[in-house]
N, CA, C, O and CB atoms as a CASP TS submission, in Angstrom:
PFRMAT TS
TARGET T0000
AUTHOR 0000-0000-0000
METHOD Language model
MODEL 1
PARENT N/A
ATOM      1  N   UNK     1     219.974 -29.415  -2.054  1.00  0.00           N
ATOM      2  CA  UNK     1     220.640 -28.126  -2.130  1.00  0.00           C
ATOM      3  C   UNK     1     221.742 -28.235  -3.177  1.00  0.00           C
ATOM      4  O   UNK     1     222.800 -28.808  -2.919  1.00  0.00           O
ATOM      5  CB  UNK     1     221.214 -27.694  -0.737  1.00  0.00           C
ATOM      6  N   UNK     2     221.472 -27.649  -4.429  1.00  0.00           N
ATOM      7  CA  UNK     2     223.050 -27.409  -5.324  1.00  0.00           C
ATOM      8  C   UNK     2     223.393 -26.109  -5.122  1.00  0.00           C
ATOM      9  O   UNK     2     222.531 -25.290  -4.803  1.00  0.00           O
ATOM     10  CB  UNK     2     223.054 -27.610  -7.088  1.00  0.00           C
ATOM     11  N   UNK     3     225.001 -25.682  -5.321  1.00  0.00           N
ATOM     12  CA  UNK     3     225.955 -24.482  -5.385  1.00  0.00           C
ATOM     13  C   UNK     3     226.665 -24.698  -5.995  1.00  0.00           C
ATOM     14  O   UNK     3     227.179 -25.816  -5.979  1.00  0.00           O
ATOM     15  CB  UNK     3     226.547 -23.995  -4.475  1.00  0.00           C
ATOM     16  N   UNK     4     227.097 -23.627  -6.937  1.00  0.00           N
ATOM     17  CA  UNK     4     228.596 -23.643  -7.274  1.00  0.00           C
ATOM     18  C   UNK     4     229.661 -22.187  -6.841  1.00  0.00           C
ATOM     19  O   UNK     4     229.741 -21.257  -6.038  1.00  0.00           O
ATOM     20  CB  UNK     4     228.588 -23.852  -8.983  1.00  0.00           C
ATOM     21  N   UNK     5     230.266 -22.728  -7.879  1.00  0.00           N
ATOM     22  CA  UNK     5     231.756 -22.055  -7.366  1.00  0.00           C
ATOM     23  C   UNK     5     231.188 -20.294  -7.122  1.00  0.00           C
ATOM     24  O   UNK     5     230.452 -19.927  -8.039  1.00  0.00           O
ATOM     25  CB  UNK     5     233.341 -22.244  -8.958  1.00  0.00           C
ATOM     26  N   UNK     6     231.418 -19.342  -6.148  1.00  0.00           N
ATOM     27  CA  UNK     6     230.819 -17.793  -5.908  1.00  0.00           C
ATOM     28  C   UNK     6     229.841 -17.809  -5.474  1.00  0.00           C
ATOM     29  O   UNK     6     229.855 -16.823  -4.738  1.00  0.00           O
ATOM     30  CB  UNK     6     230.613 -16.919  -6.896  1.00  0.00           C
ATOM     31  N   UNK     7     228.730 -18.346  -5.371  1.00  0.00           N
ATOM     32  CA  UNK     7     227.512 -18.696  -4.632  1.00  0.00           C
ATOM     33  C   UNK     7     227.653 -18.091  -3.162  1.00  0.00           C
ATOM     34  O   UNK     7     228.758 -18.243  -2.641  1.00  0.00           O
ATOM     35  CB  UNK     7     227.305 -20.325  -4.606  1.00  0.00           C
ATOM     36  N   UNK     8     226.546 -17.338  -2.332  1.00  0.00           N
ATOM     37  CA  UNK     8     226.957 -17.287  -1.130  1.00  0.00           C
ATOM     38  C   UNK     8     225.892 -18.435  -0.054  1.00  0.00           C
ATOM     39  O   UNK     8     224.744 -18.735  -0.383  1.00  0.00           O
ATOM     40  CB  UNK     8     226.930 -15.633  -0.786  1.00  0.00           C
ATOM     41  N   UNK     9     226.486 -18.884   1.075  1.00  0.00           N
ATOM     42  CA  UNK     9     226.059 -19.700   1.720  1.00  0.00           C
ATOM     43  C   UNK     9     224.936 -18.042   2.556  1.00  0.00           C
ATOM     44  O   UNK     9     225.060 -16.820   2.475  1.00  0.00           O
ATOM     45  CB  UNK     9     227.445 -20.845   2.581  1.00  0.00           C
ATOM     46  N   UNK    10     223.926 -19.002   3.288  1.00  0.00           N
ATOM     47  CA  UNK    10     223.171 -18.146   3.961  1.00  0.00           C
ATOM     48  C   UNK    10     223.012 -18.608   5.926  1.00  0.00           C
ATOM     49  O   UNK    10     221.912 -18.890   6.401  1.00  0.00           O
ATOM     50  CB  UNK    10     221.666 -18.211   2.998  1.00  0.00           C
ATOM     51  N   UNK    11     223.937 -18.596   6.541  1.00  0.00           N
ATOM     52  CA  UNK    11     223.167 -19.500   7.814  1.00  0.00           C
ATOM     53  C   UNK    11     222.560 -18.360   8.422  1.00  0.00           C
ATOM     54  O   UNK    11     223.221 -17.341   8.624  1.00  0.00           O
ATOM     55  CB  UNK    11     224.224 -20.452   9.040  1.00  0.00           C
ATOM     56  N   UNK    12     220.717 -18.495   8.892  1.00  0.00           N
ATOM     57  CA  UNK    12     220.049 -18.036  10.044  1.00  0.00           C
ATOM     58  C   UNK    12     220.489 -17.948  11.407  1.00  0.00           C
ATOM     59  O   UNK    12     220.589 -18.720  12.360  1.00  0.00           O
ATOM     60  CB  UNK    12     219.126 -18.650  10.114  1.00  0.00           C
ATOM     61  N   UNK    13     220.655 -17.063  11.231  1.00  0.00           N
ATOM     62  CA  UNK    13     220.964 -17.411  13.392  1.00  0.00           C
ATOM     63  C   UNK    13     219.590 -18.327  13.615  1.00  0.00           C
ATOM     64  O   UNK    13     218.517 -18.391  13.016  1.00  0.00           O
ATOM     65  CB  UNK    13     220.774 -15.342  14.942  1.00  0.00           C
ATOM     66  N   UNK    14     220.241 -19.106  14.950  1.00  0.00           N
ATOM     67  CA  UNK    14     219.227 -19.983  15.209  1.00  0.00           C
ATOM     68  C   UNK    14     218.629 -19.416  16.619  1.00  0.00           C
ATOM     69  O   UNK    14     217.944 -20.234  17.233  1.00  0.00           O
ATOM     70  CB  UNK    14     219.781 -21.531  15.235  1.00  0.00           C
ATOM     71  N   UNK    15     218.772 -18.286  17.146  1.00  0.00           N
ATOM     72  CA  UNK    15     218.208 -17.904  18.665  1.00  0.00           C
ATOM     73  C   UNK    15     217.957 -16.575  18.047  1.00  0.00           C
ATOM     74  O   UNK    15     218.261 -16.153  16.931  1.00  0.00           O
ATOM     75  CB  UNK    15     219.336 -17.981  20.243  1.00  0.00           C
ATOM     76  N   UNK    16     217.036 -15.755  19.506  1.00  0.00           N
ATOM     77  CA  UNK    16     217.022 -14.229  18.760  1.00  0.00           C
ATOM     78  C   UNK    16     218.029 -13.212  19.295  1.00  0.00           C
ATOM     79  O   UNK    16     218.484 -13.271  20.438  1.00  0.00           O
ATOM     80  CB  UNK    16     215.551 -13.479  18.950  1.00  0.00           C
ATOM     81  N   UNK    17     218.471 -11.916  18.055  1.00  0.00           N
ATOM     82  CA  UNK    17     219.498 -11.403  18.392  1.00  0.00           C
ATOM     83  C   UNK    17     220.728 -12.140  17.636  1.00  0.00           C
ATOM     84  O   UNK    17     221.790 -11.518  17.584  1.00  0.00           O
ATOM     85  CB  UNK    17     219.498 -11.408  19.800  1.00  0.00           C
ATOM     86  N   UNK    18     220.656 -13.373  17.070  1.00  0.00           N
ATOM     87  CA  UNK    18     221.974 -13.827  16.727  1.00  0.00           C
ATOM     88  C   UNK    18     221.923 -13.125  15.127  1.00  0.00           C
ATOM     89  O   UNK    18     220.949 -13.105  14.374  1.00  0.00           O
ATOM     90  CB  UNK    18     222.186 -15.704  16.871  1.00  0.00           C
ATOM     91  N   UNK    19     222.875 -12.737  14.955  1.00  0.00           N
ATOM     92  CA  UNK    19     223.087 -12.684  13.103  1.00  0.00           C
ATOM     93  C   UNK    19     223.096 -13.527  12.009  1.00  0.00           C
ATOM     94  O   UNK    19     223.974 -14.360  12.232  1.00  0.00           O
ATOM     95  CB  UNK    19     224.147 -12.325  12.746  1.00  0.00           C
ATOM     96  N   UNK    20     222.700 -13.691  11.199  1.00  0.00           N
ATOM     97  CA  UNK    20     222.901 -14.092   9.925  1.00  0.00           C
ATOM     98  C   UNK    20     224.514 -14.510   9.754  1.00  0.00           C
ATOM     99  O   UNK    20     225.300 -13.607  10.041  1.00  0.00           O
ATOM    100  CB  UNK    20     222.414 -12.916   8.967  1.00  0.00           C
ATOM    101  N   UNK    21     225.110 -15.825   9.302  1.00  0.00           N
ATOM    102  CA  UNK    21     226.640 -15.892   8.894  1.00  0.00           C
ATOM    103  C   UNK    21     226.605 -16.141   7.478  1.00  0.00           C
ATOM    104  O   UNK    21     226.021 -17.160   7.111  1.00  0.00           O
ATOM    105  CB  UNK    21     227.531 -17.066   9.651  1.00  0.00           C
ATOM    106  N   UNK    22     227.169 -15.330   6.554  1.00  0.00           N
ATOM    107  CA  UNK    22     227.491 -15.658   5.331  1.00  0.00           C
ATOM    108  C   UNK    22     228.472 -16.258   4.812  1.00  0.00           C
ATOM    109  O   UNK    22     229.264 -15.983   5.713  1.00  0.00           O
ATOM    110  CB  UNK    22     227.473 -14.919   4.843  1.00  0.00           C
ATOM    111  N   UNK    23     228.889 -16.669   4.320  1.00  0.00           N
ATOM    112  CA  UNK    23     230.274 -17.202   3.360  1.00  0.00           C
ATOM    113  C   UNK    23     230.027 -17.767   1.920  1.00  0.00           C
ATOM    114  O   UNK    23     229.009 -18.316   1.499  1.00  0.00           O
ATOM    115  CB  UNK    23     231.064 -18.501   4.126  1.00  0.00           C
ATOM    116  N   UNK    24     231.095 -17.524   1.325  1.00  0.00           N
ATOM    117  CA  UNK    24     231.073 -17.765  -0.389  1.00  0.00           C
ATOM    118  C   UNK    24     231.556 -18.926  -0.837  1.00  0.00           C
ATOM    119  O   UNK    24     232.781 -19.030  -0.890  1.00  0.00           O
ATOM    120  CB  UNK    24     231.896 -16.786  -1.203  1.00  0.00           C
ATOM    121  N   UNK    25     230.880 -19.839  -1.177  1.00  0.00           N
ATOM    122  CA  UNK    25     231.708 -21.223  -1.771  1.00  0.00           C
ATOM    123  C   UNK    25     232.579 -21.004  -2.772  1.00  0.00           C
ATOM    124  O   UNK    25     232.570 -20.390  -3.839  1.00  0.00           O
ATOM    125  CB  UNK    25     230.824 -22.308  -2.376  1.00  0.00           C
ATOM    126  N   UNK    26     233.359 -21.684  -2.135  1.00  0.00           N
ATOM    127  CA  UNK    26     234.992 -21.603  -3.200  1.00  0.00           C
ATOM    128  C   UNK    26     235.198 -22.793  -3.936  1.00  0.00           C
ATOM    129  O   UNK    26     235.947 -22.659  -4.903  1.00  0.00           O
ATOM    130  CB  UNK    26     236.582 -21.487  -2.264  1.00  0.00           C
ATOM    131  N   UNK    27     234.810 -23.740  -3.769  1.00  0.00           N
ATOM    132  CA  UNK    27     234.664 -25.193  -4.337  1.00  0.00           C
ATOM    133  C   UNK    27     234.078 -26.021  -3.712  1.00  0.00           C
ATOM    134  O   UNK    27     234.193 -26.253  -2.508  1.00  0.00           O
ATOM    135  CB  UNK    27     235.702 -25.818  -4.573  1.00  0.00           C
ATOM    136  N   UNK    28     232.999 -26.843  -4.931  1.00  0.00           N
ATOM    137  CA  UNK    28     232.575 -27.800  -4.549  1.00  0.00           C
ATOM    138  C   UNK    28     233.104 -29.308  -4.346  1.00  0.00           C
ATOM    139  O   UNK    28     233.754 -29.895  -5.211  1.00  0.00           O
ATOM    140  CB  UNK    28     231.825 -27.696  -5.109  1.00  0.00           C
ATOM    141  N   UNK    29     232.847 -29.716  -3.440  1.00  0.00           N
ATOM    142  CA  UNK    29     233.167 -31.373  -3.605  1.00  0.00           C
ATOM    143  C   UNK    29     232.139 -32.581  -3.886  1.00  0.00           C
ATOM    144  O   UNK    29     232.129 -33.743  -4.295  1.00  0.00           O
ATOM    145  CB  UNK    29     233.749 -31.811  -2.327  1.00  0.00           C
ATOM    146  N   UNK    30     231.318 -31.614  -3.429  1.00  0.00           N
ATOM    147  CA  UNK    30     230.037 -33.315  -3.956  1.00  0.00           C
ATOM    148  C   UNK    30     230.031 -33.032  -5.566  1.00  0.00           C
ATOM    149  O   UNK    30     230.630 -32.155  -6.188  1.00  0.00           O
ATOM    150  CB  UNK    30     227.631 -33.234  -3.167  1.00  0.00           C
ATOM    151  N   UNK    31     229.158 -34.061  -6.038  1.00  0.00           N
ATOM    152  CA  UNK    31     229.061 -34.343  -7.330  1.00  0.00           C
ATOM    153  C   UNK    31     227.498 -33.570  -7.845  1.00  0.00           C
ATOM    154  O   UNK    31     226.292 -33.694  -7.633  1.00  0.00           O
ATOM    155  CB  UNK    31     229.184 -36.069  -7.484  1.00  0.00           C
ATOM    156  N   UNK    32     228.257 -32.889  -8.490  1.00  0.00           N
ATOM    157  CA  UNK    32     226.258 -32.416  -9.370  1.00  0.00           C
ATOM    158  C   UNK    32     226.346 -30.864  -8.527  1.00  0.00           C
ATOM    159  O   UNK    32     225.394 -30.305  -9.072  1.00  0.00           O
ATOM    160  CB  UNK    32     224.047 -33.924  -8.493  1.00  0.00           C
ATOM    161  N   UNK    33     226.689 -30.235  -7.920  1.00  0.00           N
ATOM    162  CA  UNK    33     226.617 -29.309  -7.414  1.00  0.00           C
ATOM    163  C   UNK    33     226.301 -29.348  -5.696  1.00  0.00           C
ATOM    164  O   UNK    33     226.309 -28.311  -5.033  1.00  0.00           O
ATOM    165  CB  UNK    33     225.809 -28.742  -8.228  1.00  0.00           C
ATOM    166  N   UNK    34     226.047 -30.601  -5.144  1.00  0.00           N
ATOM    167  CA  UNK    34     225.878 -31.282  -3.803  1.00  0.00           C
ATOM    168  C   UNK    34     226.834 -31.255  -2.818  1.00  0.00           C
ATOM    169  O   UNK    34     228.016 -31.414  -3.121  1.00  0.00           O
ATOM    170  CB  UNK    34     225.678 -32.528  -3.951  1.00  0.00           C
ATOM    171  N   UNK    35     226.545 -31.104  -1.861  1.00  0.00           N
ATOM    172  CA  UNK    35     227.406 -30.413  -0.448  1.00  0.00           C
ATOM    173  C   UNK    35     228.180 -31.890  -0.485  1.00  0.00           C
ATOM    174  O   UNK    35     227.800 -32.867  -1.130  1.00  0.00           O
ATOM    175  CB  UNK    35     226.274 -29.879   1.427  1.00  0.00           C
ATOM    176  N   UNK    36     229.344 -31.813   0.355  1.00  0.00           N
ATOM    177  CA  UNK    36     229.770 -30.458   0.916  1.00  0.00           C
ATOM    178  C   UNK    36     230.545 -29.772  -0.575  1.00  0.00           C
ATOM    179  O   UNK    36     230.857 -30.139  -1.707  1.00  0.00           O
ATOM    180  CB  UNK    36     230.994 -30.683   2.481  1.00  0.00           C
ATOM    181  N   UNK    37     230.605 -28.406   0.391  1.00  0.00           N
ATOM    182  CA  UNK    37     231.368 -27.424  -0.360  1.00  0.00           C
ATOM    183  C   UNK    37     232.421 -26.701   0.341  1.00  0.00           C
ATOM    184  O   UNK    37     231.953 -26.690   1.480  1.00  0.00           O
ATOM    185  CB  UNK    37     230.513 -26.485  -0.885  1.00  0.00           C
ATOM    186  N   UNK    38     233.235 -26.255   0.390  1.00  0.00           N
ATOM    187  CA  UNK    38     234.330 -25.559   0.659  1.00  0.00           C
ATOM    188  C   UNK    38     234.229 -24.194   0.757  1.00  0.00           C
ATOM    189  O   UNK    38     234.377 -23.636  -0.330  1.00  0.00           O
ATOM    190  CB  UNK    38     235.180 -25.823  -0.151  1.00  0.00           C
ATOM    191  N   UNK    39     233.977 -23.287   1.921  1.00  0.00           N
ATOM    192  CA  UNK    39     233.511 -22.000   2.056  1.00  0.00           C
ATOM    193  C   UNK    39     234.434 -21.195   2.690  1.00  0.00           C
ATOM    194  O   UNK    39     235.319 -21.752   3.340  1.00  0.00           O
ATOM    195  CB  UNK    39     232.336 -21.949   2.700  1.00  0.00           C
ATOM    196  N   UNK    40     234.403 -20.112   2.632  1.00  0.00           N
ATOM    197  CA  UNK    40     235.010 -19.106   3.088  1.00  0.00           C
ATOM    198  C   UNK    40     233.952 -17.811   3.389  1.00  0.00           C
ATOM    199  O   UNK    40     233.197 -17.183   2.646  1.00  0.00           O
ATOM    200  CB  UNK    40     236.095 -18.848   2.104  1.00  0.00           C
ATOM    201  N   UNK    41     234.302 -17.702   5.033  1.00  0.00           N
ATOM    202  CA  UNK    41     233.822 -17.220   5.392  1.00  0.00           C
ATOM    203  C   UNK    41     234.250 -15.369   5.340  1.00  0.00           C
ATOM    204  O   UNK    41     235.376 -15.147   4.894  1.00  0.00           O
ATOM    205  CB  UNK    41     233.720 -18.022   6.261  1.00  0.00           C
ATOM    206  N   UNK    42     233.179 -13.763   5.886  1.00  0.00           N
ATOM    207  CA  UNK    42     233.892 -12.763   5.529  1.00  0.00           C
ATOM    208  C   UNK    42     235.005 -12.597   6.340  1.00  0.00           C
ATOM    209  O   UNK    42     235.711 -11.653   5.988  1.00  0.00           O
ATOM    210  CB  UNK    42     233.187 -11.715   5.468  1.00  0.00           C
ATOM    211  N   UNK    43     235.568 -13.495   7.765  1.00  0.00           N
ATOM    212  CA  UNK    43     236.674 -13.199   8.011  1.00  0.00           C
ATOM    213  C   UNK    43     237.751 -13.564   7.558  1.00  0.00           C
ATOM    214  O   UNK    43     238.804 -13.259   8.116  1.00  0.00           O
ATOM    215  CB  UNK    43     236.746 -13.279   8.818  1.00  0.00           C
ATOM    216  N   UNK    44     237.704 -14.284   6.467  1.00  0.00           N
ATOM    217  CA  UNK    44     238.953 -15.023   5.762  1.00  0.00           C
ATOM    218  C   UNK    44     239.099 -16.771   5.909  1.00  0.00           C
ATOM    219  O   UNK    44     239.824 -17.528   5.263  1.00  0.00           O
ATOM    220  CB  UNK    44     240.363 -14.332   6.491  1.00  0.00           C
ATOM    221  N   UNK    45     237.937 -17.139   7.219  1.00  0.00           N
ATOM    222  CA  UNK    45     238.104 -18.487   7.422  1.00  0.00           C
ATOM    223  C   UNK    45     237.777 -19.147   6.969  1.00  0.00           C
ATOM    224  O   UNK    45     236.571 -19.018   6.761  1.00  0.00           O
ATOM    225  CB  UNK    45     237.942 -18.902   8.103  1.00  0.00           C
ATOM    226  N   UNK    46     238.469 -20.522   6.345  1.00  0.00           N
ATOM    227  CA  UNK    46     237.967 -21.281   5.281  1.00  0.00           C
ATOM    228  C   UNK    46     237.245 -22.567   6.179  1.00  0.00           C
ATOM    229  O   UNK    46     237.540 -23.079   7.259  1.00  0.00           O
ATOM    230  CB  UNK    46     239.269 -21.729   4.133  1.00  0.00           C
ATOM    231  N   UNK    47     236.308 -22.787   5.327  1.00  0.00           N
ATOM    232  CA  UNK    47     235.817 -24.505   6.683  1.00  0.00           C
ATOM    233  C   UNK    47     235.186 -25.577   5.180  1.00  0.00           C
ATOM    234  O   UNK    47     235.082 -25.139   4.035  1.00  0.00           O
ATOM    235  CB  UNK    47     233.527 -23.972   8.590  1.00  0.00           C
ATOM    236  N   UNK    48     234.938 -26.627   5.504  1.00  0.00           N
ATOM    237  CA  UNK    48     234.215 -27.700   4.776  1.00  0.00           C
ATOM    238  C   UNK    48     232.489 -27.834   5.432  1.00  0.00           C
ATOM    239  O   UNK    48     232.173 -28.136   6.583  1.00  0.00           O
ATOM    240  CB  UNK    48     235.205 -29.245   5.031  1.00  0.00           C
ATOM    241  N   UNK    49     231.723 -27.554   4.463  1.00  0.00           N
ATOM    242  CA  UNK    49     230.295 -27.557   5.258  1.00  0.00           C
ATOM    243  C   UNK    49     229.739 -28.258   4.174  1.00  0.00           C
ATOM    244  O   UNK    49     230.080 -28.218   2.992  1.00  0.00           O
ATOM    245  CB  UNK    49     229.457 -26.020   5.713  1.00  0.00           C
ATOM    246  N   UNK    50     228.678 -29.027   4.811  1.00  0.00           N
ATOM    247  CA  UNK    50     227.331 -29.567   4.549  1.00  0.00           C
ATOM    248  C   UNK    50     226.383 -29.176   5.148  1.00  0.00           C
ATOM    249  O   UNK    50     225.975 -29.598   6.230  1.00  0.00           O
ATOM    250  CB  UNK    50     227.206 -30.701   4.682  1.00  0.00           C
ATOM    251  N   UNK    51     225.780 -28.012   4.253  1.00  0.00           N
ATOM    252  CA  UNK    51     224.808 -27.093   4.980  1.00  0.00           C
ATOM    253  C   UNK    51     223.316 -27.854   5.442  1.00  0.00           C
ATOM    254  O   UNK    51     222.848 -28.834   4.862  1.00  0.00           O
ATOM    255  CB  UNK    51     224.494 -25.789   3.913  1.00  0.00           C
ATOM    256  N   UNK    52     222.760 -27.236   6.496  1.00  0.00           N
ATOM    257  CA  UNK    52     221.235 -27.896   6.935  1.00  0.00           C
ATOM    258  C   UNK    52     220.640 -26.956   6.593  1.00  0.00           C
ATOM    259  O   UNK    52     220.991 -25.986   5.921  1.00  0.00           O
ATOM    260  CB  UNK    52     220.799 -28.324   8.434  1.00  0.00           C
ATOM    261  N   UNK    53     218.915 -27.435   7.440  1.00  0.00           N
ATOM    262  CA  UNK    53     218.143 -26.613   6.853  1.00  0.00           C
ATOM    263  C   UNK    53     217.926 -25.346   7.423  1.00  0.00           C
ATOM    264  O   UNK    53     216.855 -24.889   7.025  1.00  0.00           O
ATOM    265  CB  UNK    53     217.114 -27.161   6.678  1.00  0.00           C
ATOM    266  N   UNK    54     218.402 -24.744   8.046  1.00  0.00           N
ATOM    267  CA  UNK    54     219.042 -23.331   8.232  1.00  0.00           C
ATOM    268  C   UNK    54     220.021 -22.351   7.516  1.00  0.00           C
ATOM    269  O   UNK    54     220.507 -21.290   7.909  1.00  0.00           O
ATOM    270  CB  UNK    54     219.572 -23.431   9.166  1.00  0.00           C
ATOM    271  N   UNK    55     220.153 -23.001   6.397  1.00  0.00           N
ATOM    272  CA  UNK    55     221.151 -22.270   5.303  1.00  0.00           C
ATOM    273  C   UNK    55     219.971 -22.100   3.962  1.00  0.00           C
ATOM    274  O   UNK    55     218.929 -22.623   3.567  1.00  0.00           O
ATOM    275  CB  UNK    55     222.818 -23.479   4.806  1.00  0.00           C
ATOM    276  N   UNK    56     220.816 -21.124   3.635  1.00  0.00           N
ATOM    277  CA  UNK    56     220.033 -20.670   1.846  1.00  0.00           C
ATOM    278  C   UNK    56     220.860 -20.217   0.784  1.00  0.00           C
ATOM    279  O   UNK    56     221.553 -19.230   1.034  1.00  0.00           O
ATOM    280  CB  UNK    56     218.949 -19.309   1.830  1.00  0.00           C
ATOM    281  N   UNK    57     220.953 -20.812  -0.546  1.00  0.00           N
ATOM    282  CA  UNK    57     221.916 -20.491  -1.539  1.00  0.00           C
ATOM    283  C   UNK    57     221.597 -18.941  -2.042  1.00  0.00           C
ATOM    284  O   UNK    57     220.592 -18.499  -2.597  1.00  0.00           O
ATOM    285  CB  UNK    57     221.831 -21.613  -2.761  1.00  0.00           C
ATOM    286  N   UNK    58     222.433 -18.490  -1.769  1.00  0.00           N
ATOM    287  CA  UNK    58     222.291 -17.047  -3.135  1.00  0.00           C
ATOM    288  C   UNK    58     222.752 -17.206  -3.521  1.00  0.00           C
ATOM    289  O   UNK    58     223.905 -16.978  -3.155  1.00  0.00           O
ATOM    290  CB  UNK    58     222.413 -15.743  -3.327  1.00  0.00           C
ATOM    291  N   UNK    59     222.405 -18.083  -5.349  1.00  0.00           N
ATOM    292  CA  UNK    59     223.311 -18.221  -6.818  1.00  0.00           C
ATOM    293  C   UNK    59     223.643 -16.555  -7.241  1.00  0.00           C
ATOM    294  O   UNK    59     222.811 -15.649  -7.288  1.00  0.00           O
ATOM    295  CB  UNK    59     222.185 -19.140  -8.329  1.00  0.00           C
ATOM    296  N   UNK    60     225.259 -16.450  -7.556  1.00  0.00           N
ATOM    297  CA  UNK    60     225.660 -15.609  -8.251  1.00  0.00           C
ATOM    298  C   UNK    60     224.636 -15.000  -8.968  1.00  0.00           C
ATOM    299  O   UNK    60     224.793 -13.780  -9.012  1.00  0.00           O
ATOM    300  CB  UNK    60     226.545 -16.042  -8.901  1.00  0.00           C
ATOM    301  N   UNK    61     223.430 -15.488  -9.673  1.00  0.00           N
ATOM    302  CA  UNK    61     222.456 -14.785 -10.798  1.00  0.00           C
ATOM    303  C   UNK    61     221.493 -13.821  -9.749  1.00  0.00           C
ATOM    304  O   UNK    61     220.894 -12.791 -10.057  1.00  0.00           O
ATOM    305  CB  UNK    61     221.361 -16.134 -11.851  1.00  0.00           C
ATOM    306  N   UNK    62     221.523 -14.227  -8.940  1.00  0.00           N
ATOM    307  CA  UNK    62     220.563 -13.688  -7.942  1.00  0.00           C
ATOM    308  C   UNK    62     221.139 -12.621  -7.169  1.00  0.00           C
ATOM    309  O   UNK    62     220.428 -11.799  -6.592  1.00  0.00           O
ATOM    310  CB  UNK    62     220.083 -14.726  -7.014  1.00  0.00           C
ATOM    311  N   UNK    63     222.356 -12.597  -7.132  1.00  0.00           N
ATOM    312  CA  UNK    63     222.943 -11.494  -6.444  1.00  0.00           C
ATOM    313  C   UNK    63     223.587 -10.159  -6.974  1.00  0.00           C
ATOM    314  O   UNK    63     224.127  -9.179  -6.461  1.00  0.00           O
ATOM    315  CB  UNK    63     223.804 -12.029  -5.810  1.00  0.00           C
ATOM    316  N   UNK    64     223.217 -10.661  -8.469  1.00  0.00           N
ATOM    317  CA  UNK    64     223.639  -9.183  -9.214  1.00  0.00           C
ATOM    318  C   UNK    64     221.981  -8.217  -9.748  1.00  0.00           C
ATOM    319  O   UNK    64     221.780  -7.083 -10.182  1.00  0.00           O
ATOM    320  CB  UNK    64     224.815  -9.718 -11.015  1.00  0.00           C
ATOM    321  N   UNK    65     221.362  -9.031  -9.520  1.00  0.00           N
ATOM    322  CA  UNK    65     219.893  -8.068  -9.287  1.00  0.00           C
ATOM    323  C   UNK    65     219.685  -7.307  -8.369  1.00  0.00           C
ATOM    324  O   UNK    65     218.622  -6.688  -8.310  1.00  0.00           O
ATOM    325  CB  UNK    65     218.760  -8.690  -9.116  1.00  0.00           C
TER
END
């Protein structure tokens, strides 16, 4: 998985009925574009994640289409 900086994180709810959680990486810390990354979530909360395979990148290029 690479991201950079504006990218939005994607987590699946993992049961049914749960929502989708988004948040926008604000900086990366791995090397090469490699987790973890530094996210912020839409309530303002910031966390450190190393996303699994229940997450999906939307690169900035992809989200202005």
């Amino acid at each position: 998985m690479h991201a950079s900086k504006g990218d939005k994180l994607v987590q699946h709810g993992r049961v049914v009925g749960q929502h989708d959680q988004v948040s926008e990486v604000v900086e990366v810390l791995g090397q090469e574009g490699n987790p973890p990354y530094r996210v912020r979530f839409e309530n303002g909360h910031e966390a450190i994640m190393s996303p699994g395979p229940d997450c999906q990148v939307k690169h900035q290029s992809e989200q202005r289409q």
